[in-house]
PDB file with SEQRES, HELIX, SHEET and CRYST1 records, atoms N, CA, C and O in Angstrom:
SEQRES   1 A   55  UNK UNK UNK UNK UNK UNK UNK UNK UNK UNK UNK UNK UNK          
SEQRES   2 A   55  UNK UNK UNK UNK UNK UNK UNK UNK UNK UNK UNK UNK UNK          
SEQRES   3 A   55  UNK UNK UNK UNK UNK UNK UNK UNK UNK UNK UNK UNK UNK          
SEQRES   4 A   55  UNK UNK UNK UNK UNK UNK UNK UNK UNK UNK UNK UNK UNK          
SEQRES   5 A   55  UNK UNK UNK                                                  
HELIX    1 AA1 UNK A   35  UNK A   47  1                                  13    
CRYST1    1.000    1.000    1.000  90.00  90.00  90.00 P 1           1          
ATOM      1  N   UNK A   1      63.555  72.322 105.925  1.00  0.00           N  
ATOM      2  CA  UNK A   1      64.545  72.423 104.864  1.00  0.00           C  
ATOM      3  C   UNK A   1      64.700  73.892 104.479  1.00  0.00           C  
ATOM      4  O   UNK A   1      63.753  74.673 104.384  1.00  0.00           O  
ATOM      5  N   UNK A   2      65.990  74.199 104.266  1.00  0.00           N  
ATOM      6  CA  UNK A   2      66.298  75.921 104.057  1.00  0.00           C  
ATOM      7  C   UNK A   2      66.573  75.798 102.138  1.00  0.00           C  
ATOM      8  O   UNK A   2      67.072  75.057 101.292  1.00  0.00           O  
ATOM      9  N   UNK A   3      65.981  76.853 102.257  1.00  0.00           N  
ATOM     10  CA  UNK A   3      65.896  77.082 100.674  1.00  0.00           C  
ATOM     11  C   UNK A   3      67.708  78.112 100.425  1.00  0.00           C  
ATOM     12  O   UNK A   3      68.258  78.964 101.122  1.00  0.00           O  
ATOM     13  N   UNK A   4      68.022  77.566  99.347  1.00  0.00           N  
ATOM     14  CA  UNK A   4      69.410  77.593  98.980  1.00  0.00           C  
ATOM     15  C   UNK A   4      68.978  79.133  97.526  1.00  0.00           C  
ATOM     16  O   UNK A   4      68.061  79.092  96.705  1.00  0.00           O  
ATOM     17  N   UNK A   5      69.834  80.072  97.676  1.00  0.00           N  
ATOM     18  CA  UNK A   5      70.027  81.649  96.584  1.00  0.00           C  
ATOM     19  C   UNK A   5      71.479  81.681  96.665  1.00  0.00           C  
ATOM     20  O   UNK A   5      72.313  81.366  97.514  1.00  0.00           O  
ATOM     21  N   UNK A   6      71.500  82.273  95.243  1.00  0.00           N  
ATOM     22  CA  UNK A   6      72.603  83.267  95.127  1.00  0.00           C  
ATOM     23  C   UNK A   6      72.542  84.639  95.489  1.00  0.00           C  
ATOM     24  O   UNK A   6      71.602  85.422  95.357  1.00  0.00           O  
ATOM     25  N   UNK A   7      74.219  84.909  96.192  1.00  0.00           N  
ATOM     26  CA  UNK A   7      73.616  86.455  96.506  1.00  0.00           C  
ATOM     27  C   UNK A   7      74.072  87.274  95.715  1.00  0.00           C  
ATOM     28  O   UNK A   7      74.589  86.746  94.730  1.00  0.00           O  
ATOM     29  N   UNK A   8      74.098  88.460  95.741  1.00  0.00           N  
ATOM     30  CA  UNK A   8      74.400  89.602  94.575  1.00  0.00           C  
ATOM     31  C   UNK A   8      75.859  89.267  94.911  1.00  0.00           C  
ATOM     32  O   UNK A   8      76.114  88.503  95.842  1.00  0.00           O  
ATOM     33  N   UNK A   9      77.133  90.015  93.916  1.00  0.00           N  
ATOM     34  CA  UNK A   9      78.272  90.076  93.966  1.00  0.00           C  
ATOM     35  C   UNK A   9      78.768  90.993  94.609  1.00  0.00           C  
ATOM     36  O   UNK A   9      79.765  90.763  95.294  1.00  0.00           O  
ATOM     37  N   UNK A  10      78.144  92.408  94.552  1.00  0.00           N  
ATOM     38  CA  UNK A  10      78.473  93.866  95.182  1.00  0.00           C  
ATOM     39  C   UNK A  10      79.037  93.845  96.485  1.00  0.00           C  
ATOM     40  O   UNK A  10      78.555  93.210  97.424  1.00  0.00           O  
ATOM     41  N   UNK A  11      79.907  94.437  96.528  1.00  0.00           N  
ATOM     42  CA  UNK A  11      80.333  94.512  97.746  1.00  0.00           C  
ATOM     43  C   UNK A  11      80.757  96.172  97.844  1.00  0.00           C  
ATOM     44  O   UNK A  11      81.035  96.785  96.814  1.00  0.00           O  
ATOM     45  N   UNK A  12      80.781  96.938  99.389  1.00  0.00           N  
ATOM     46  CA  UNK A  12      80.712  97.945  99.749  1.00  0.00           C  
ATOM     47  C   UNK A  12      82.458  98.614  99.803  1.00  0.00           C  
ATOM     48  O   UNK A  12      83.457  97.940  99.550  1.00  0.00           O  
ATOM     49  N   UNK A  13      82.454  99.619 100.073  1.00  0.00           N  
ATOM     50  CA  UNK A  13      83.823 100.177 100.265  1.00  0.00           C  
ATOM     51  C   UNK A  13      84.614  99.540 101.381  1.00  0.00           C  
ATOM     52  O   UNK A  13      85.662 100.179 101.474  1.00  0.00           O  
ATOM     53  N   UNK A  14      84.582  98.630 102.211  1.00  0.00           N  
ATOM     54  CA  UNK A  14      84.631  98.101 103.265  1.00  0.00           C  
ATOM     55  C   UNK A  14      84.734  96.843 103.223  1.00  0.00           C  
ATOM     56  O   UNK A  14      85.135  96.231 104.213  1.00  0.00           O  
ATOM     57  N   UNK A  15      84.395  96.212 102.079  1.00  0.00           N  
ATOM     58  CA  UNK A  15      84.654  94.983 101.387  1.00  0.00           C  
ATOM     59  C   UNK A  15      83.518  93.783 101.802  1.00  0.00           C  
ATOM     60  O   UNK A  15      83.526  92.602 101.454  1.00  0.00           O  
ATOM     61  N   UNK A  16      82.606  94.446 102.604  1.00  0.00           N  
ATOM     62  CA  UNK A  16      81.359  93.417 102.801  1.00  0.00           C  
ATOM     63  C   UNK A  16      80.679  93.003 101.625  1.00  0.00           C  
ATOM     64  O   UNK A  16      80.034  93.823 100.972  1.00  0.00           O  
ATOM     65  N   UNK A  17      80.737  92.147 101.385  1.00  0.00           N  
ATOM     66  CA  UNK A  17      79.306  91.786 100.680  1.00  0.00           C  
ATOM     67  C   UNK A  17      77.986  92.115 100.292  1.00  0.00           C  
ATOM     68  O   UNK A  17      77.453  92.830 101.140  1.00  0.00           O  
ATOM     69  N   UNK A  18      77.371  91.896  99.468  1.00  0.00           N  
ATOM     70  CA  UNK A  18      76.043  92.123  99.923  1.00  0.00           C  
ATOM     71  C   UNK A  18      75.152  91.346  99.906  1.00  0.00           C  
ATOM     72  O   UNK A  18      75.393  90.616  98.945  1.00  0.00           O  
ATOM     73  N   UNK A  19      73.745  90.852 100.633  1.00  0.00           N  
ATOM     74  CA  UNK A  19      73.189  89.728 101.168  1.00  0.00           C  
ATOM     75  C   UNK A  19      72.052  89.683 100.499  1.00  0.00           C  
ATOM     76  O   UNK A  19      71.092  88.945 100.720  1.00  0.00           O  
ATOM     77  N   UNK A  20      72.204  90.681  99.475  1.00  0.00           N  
ATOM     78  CA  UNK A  20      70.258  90.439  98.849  1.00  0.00           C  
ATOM     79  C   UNK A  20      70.612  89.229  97.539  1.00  0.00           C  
ATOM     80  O   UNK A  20      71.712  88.907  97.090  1.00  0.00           O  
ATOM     81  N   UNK A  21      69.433  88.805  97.212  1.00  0.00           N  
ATOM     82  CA  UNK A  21      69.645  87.351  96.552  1.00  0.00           C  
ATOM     83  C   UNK A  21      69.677  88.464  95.002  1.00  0.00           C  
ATOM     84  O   UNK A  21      69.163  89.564  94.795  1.00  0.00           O  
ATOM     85  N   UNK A  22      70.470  87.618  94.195  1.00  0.00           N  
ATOM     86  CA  UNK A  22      70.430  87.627  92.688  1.00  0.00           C  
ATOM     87  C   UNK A  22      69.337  87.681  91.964  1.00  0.00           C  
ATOM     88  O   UNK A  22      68.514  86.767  92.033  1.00  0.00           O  
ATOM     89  N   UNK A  23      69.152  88.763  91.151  1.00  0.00           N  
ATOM     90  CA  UNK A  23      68.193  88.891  90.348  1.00  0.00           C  
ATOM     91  C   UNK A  23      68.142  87.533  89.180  1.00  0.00           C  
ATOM     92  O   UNK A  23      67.140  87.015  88.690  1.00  0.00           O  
ATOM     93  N   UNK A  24      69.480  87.218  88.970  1.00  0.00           N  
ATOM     94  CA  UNK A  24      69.471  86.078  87.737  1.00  0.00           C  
ATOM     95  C   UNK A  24      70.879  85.201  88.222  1.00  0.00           C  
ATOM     96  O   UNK A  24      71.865  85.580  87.591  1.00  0.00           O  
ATOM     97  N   UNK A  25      71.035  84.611  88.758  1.00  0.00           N  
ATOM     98  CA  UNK A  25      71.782  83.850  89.560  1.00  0.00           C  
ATOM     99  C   UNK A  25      72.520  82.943  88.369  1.00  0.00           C  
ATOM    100  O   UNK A  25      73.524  82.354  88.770  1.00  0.00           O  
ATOM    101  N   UNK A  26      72.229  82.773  87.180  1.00  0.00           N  
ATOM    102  CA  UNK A  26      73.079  82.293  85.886  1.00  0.00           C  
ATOM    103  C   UNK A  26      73.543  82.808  85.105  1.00  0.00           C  
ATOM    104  O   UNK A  26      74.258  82.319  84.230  1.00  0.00           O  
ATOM    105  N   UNK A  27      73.166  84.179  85.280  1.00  0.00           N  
ATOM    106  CA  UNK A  27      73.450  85.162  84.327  1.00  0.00           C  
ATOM    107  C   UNK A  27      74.809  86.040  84.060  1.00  0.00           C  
ATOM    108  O   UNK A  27      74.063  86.976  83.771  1.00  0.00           O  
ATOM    109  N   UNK A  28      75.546  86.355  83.964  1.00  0.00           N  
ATOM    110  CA  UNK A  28      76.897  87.391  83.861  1.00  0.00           C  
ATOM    111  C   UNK A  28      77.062  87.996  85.316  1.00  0.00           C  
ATOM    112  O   UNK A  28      77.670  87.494  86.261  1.00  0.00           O  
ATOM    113  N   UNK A  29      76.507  88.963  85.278  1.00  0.00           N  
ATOM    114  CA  UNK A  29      76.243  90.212  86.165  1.00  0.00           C  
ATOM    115  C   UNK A  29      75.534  89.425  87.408  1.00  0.00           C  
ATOM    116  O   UNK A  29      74.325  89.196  87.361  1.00  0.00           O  
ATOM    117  N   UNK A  30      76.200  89.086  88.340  1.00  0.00           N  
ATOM    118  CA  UNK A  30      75.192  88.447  89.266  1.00  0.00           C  
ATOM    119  C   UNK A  30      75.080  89.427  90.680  1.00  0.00           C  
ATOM    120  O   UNK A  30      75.821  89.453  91.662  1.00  0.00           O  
ATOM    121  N   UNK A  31      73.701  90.309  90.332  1.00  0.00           N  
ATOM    122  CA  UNK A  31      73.822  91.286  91.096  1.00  0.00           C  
ATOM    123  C   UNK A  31      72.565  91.223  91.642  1.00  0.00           C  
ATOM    124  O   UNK A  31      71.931  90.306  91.121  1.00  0.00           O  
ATOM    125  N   UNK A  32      71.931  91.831  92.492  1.00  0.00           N  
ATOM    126  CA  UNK A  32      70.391  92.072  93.020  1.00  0.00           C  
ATOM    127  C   UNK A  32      69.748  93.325  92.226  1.00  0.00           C  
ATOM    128  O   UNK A  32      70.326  93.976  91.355  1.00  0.00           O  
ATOM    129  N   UNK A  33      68.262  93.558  92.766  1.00  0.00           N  
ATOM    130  CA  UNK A  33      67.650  94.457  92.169  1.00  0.00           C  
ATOM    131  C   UNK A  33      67.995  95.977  92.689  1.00  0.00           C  
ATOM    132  O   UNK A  33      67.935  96.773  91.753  1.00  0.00           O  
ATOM    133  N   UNK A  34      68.264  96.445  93.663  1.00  0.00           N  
ATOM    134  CA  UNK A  34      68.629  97.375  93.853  1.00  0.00           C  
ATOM    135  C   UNK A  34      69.965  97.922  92.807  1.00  0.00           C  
ATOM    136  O   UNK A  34      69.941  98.955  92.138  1.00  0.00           O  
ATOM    137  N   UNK A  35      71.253  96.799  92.885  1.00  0.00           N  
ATOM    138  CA  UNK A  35      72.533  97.711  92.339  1.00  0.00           C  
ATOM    139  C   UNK A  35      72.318  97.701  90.445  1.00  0.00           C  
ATOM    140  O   UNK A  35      72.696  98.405  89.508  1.00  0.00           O  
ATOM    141  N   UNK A  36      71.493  96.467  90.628  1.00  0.00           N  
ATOM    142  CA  UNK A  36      71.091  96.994  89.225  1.00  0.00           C  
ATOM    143  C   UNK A  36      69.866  98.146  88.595  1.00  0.00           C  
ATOM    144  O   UNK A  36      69.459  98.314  87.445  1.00  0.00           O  
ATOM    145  N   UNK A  37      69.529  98.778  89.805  1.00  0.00           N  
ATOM    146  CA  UNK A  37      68.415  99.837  89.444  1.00  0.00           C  
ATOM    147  C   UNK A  37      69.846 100.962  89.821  1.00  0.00           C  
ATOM    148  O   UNK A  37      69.866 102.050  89.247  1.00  0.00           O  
ATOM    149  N   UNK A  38      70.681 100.691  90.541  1.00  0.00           N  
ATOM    150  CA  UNK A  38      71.793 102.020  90.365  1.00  0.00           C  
ATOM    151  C   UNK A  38      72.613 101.944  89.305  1.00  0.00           C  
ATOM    152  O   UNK A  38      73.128 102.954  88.826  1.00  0.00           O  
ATOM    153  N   UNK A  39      72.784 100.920  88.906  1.00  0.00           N  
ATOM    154  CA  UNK A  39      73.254 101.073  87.501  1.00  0.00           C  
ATOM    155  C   UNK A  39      72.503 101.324  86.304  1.00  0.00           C  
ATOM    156  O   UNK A  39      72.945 101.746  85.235  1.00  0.00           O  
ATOM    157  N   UNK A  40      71.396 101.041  86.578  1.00  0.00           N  
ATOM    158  CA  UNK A  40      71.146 101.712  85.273  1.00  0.00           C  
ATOM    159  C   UNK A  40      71.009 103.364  85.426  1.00  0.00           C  
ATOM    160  O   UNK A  40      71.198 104.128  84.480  1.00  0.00           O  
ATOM    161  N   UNK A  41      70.570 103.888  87.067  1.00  0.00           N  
ATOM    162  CA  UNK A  41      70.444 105.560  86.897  1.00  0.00           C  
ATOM    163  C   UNK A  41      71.936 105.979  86.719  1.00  0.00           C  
ATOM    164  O   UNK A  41      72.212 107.165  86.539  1.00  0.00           O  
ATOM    165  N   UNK A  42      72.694 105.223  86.756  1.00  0.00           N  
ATOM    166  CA  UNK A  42      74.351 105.457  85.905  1.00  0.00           C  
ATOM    167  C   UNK A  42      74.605 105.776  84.580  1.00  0.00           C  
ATOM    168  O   UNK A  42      75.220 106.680  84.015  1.00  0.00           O  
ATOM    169  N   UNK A  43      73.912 104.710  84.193  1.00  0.00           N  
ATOM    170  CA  UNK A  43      73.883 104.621  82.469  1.00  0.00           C  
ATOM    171  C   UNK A  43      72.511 106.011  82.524  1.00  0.00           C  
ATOM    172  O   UNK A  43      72.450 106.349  81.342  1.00  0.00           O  
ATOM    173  N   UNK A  44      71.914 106.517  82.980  1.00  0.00           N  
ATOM    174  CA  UNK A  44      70.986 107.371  82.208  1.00  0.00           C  
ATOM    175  C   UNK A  44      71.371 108.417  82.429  1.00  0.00           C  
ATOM    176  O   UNK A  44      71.131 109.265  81.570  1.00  0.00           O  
ATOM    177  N   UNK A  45      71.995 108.760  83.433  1.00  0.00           N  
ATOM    178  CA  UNK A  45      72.588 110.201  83.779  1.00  0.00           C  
ATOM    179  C   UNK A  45      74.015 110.484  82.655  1.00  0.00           C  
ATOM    180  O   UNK A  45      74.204 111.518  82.014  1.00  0.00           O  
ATOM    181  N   UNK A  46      74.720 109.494  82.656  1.00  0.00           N  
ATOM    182  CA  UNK A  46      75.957 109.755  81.666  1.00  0.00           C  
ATOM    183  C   UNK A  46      75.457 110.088  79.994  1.00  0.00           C  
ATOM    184  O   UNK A  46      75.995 110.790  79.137  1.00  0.00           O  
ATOM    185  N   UNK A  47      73.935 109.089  79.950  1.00  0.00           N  
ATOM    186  CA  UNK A  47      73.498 109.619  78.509  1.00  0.00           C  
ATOM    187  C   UNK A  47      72.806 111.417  78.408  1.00  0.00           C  
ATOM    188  O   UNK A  47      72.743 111.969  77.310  1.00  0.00           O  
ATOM    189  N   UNK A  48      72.452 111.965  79.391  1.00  0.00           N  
ATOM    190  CA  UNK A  48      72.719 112.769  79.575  1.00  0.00           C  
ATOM    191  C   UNK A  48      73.360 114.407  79.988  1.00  0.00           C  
ATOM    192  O   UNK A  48      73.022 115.546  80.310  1.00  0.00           O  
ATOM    193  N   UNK A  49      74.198 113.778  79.780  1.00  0.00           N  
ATOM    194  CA  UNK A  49      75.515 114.749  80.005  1.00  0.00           C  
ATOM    195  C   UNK A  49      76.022 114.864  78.280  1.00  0.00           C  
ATOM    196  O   UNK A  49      76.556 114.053  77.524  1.00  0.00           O  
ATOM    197  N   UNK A  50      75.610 116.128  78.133  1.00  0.00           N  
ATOM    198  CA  UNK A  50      76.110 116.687  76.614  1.00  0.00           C  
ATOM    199  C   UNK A  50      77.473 115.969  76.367  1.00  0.00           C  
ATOM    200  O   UNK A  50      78.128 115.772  77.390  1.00  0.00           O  
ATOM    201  N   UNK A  51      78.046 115.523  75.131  1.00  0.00           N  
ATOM    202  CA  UNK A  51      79.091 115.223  74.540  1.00  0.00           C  
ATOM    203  C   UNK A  51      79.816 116.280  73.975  1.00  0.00           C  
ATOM    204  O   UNK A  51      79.175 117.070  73.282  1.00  0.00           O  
ATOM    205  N   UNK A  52      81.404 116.518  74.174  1.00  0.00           N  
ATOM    206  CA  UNK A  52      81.647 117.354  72.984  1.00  0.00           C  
ATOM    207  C   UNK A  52      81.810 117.101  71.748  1.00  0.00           C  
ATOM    208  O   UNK A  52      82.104 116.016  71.246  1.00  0.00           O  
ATOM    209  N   UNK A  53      81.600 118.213  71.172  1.00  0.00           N  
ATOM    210  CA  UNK A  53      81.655 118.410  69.552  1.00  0.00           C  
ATOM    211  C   UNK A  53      83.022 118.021  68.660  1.00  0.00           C  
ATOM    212  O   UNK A  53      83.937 118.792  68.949  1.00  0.00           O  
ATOM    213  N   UNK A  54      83.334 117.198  67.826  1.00  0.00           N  
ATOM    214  CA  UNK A  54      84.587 117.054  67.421  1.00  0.00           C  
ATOM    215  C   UNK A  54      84.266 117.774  65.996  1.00  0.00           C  
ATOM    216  O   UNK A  54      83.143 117.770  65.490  1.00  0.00           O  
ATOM    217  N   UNK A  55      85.194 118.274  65.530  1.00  0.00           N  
ATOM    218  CA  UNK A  55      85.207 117.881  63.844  1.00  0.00           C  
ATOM    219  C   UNK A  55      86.404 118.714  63.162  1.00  0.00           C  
ATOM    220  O   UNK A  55      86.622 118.606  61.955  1.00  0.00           O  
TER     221      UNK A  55                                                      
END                                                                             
């Protein structure tokens, strides 16, 4: 008997897919552990990038 996953949603510039299983397969974001470890060095690099000053 073959065991049944969800796979991540991501797909490449090329429009493949991608084949690694879902970190949370019920959840919103149904992505694997990798694109969600690139998203978050997304979110940490943009919090670092100075803001400008308004006032």
């Amino acid at each position: 008997m073959t065991a049944q996953y969800v796979t991540c949603r991501m797909t490449n510039r090329f429009g493949n897919q991608c084949t690694a299983e879902a970190i949370d397969p019920n959840g919103e974001a149904i992505i694997c552990a990798r694109h969600a470890a690139e998203v978050m060095r997304t979110i940490s690099q943009a919090r670092q990038v100075p803001q400008p000053r308004t006032r």
